[in-house]
TITOR-191049 format. One line per field, with one value per atom (N, C-alpha, C): residue number from 1; residue in three letters; atom name; z, y, x. Coordinates in nm, 4 decimals. Each point is the difference from the previous one (the first is absolute). Layout:
residues N
k (NUM, ...) .
r (ALA, ...) .
a (CA, ...) .
z (Z, ...) .
y (Y, ...) .
x (X, ...) .
//
This chain:
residues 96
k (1, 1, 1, 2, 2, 2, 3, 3, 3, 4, 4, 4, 5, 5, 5, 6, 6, 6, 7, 7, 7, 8, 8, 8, 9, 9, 9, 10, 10, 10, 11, 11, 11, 12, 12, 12, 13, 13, 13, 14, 14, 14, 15, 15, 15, 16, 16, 16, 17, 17, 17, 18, 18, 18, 19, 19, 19, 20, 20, 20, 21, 21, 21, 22, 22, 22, 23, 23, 23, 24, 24, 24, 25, 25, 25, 26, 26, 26, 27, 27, 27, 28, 28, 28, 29, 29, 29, 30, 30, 30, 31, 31, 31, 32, 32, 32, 33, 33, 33, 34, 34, 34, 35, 35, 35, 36, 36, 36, 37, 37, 37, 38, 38, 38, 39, 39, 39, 40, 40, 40, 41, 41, 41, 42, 42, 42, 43, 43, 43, 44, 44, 44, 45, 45, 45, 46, 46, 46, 47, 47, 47, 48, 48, 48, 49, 49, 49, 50, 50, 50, 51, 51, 51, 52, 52, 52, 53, 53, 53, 54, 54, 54, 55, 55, 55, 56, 56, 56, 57, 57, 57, 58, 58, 58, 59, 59, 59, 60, 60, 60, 61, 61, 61, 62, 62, 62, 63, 63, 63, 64, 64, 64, 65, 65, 65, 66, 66, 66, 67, 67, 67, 68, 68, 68, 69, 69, 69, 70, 70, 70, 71, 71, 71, 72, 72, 72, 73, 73, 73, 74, 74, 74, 75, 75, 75, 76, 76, 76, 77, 77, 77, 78, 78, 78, 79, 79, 79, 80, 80, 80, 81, 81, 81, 82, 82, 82, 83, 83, 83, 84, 84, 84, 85, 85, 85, 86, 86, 86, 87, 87, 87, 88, 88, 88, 89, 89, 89, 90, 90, 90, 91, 91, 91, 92, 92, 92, 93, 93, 93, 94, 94, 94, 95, 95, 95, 96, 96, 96) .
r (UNK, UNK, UNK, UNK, UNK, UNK, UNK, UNK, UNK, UNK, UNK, UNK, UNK, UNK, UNK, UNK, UNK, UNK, UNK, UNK, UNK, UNK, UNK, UNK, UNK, UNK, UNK, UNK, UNK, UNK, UNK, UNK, UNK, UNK, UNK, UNK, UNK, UNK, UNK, UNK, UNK, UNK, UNK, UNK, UNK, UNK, UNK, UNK, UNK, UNK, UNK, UNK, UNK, UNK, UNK, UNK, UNK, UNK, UNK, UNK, UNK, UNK, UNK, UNK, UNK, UNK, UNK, UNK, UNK, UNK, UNK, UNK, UNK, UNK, UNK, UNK, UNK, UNK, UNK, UNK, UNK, UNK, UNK, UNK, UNK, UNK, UNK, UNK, UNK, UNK, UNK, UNK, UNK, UNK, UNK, UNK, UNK, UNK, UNK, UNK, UNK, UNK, UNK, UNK, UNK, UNK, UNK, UNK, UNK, UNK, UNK, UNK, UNK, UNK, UNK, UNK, UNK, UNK, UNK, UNK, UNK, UNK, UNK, UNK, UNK, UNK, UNK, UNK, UNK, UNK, UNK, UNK, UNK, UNK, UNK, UNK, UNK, UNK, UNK, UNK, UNK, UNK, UNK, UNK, UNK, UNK, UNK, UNK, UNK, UNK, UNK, UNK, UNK, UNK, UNK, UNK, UNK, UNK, UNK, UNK, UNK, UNK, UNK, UNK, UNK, UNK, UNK, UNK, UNK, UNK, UNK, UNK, UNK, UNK, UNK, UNK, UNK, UNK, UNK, UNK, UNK, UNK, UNK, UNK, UNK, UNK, UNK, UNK, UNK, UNK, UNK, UNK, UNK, UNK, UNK, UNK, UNK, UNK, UNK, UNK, UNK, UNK, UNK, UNK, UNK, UNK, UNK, UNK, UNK, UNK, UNK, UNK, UNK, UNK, UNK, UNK, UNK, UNK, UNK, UNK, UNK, UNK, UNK, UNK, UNK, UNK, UNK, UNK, UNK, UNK, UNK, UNK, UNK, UNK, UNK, UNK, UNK, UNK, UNK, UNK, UNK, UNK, UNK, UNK, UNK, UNK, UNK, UNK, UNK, UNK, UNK, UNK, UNK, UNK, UNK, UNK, UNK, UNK, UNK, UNK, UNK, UNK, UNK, UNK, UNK, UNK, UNK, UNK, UNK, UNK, UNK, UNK, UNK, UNK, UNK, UNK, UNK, UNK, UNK, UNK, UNK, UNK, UNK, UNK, UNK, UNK, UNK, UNK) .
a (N, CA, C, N, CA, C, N, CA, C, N, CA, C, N, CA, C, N, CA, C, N, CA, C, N, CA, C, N, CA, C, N, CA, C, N, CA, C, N, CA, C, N, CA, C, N, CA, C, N, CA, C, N, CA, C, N, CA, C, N, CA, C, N, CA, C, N, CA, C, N, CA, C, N, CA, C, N, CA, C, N, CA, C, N, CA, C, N, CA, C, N, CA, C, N, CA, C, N, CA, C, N, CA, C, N, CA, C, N, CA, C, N, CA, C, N, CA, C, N, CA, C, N, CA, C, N, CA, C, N, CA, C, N, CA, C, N, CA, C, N, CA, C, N, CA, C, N, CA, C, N, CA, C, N, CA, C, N, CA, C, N, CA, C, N, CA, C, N, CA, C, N, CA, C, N, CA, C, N, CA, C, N, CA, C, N, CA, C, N, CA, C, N, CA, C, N, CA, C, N, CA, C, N, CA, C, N, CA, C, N, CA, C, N, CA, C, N, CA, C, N, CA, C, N, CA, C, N, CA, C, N, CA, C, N, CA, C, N, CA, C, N, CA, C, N, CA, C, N, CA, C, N, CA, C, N, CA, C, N, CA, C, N, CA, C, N, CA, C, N, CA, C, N, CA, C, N, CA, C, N, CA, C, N, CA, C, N, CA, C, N, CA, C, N, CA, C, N, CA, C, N, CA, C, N, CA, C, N, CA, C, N, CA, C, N, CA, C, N, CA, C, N, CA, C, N, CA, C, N, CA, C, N, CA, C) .
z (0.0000, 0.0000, 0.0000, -0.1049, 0.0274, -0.0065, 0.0515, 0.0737, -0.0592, -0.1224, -0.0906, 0.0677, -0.0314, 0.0502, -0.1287, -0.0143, -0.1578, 0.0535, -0.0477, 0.0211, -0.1016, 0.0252, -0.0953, -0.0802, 0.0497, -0.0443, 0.0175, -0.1244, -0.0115, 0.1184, 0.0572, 0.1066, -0.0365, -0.1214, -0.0008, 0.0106, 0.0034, -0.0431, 0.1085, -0.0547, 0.1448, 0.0166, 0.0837, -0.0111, -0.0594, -0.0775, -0.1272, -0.0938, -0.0191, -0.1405, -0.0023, 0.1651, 0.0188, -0.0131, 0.0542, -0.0205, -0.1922, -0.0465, -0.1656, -0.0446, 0.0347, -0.0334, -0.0384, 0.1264, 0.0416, -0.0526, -0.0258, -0.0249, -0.1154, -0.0951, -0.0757, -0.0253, 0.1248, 0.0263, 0.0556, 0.0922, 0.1027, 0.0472, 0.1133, 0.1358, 0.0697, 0.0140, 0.1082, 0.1235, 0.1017, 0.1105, 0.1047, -0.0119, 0.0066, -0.0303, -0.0273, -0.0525, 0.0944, 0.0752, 0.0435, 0.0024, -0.0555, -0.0279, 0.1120, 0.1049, 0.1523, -0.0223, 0.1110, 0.0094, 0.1392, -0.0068, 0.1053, 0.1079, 0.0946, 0.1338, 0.0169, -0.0039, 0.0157, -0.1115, -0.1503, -0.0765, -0.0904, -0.0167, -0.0618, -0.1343, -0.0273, -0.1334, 0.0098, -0.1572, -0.0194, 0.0266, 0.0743, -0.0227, -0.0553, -0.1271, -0.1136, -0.0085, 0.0713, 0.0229, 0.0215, -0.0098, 0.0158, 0.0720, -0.0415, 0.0601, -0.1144, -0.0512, -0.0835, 0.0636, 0.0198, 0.0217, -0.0714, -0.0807, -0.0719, 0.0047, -0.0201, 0.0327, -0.0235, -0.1196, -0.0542, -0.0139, 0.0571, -0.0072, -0.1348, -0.0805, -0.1187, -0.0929, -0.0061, -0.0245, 0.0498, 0.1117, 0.0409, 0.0082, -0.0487, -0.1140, -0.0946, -0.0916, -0.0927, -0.0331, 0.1274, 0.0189, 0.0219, 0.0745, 0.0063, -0.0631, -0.1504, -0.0547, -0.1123, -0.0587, -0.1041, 0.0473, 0.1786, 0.0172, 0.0666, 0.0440, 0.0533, -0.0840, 0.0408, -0.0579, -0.1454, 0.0179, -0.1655, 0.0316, -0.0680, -0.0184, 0.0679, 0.0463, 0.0315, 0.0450, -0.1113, 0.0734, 0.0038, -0.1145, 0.0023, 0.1648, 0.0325, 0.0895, 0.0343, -0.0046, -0.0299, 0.1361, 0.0239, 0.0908, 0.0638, 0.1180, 0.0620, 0.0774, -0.0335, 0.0395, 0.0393, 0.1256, 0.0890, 0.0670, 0.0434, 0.1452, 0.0849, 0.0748, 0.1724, 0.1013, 0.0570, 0.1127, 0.1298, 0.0793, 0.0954, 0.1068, 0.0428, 0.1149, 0.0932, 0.0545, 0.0810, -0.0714, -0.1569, -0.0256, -0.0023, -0.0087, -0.0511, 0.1409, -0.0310, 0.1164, 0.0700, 0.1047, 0.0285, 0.0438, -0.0789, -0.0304, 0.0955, 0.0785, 0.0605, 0.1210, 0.0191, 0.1389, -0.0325, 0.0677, 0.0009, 0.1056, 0.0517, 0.1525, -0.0326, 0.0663, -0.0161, 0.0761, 0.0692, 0.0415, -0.0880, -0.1449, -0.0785, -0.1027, -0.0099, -0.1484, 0.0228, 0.0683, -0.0361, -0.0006) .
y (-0.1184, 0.1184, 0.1235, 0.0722, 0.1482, 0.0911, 0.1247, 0.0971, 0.1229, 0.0888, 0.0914, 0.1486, 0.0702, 0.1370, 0.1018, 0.0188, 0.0812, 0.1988, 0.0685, 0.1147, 0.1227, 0.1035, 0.0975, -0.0113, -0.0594, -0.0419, 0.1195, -0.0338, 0.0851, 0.0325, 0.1274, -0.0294, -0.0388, -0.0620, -0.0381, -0.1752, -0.0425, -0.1706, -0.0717, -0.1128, -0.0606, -0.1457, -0.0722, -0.1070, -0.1247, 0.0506, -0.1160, 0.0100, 0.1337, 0.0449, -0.0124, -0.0290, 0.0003, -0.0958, -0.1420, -0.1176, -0.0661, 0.0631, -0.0073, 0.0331, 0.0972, 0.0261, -0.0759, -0.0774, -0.0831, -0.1822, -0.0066, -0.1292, -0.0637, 0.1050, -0.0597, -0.1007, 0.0137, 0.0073, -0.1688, -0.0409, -0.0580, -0.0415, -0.0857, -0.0034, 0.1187, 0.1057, 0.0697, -0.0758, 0.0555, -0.0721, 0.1200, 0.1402, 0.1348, 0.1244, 0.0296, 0.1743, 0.1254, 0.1005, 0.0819, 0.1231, 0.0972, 0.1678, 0.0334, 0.0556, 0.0561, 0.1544, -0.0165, 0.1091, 0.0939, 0.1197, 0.0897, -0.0136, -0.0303, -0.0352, 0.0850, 0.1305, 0.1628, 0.0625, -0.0260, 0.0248, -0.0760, -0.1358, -0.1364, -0.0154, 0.1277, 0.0001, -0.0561, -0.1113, -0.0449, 0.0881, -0.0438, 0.0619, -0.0272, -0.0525, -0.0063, -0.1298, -0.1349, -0.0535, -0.1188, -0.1389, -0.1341, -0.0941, -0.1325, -0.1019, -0.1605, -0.0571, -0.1340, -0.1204, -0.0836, -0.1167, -0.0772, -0.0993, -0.0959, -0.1153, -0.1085, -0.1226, -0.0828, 0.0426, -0.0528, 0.1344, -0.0797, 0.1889, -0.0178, -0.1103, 0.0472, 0.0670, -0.0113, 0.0792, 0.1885, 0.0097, 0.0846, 0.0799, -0.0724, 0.0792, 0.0390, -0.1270, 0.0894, 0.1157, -0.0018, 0.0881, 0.1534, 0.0523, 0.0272, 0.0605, -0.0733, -0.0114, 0.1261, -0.0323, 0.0525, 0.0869, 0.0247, 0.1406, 0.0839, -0.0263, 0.1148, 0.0726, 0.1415, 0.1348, 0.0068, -0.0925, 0.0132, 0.0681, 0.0766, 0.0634, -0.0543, 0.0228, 0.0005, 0.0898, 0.0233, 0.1205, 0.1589, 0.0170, 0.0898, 0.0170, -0.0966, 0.0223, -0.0719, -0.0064, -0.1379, -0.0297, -0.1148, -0.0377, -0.1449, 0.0086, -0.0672, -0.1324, -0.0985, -0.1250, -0.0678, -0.0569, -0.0605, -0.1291, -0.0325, -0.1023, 0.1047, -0.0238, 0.0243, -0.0170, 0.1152, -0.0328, -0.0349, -0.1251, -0.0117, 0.1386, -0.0391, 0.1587, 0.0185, -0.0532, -0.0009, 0.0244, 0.0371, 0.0805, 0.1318, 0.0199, 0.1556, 0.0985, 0.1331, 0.0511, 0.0801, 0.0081, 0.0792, 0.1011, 0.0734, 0.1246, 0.1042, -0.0371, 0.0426, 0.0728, -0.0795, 0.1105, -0.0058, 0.1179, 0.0669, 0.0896, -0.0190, 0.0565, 0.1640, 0.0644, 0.1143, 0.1162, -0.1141, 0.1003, -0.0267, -0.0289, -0.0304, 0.0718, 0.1472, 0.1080, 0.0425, -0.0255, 0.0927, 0.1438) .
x (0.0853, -0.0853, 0.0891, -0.0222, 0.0565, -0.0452, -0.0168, -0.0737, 0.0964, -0.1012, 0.0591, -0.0626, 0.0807, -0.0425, 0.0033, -0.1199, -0.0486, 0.0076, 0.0774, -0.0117, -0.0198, -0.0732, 0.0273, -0.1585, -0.0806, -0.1217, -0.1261, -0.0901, -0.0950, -0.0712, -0.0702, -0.0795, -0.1515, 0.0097, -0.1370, -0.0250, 0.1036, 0.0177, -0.0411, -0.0332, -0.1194, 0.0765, -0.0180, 0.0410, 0.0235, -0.1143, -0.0493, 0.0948, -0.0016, 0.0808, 0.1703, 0.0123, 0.1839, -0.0484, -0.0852, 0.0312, 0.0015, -0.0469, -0.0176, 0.1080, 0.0843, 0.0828, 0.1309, -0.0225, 0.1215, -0.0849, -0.0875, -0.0509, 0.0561, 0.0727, 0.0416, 0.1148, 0.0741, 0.1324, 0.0002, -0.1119, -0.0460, -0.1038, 0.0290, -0.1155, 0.0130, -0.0724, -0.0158, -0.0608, 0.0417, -0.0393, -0.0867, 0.0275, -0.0752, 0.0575, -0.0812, 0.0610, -0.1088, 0.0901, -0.0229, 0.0244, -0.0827, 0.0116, 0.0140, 0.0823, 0.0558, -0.1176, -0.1104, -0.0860, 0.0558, -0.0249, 0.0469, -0.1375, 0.0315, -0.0817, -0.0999, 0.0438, -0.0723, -0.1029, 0.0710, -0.0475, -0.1242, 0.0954, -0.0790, 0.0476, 0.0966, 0.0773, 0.1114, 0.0258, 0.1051, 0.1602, 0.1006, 0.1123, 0.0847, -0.0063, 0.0663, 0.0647, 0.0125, 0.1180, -0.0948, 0.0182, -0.0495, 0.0567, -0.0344, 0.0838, -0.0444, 0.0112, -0.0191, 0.0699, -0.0651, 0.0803, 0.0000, 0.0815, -0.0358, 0.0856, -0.0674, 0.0342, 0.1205, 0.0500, 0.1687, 0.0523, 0.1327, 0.1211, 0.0107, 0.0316, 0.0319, -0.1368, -0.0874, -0.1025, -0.0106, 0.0050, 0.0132, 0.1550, 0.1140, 0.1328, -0.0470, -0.0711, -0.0040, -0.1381, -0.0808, -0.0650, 0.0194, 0.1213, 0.1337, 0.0636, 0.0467, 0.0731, -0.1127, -0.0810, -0.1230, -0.0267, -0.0721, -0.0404, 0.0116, 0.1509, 0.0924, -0.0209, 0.0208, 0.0040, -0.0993, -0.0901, -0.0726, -0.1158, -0.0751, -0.1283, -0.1365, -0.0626, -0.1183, -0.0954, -0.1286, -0.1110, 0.0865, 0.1384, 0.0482, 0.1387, -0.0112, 0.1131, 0.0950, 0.1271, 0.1291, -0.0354, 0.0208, -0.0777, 0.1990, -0.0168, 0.1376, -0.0412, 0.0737, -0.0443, 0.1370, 0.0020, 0.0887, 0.0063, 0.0153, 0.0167, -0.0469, -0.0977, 0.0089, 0.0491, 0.0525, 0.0909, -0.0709, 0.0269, -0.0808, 0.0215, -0.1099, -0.0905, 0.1595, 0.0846, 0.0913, 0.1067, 0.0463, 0.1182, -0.0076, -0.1554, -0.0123, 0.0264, 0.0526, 0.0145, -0.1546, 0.0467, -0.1248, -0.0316, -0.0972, -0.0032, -0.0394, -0.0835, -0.0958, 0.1125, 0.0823, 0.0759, 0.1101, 0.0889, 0.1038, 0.0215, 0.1759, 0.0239, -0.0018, -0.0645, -0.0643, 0.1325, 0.0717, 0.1456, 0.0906, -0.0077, 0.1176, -0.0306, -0.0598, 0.0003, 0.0595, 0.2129, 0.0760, 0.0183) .
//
């Protein structure tokens, strides 16, 4: 199973349509448009999982940086939740 992180995406695209997207490639296993909690609007950015890595390379491979709905749109590996840093705080005695 590998778990793709789609960015740079329309704010109108629904889940269906990332999962179509990527169906061609594959088994999708789910596709998710990341909605803002507050708003209910998409924030630009997804998540796909699909069932063979090699499917999802060369998923990858086709629609990195390629077009969609007018916007190049960035497709990766996902980094699990524990490499990314985190954003939310910072020591408030260290602006130097």
């Amino acid at each position: 199973m590998t778990k793709l992180f789609i960015g740079s995406l329309p704010y109108s695209i629904t889940d269906q349509e990332l999962n179509d997207l990527f169906k061609d490639f594959g088994e999708v296993s789910s596709a998710q448009v990341v909605m803002d909690r507050n708003t209910g609007q998409s924030r630009g950015f997804g998540f796909v999982e699909m069932s063979n890595d090699e499917e999802a390379q060369k998923a990858i491979q086709k629609l990195n940086e390629s077009d969609f709905k007018g916007r190049k749109i960035f497709v990766s590996v996902a980094k699990p939740r524990e490499d990314r840093p985190d954003r939310g705080s910072f020591d408030r005695d260290d602006r130097g």
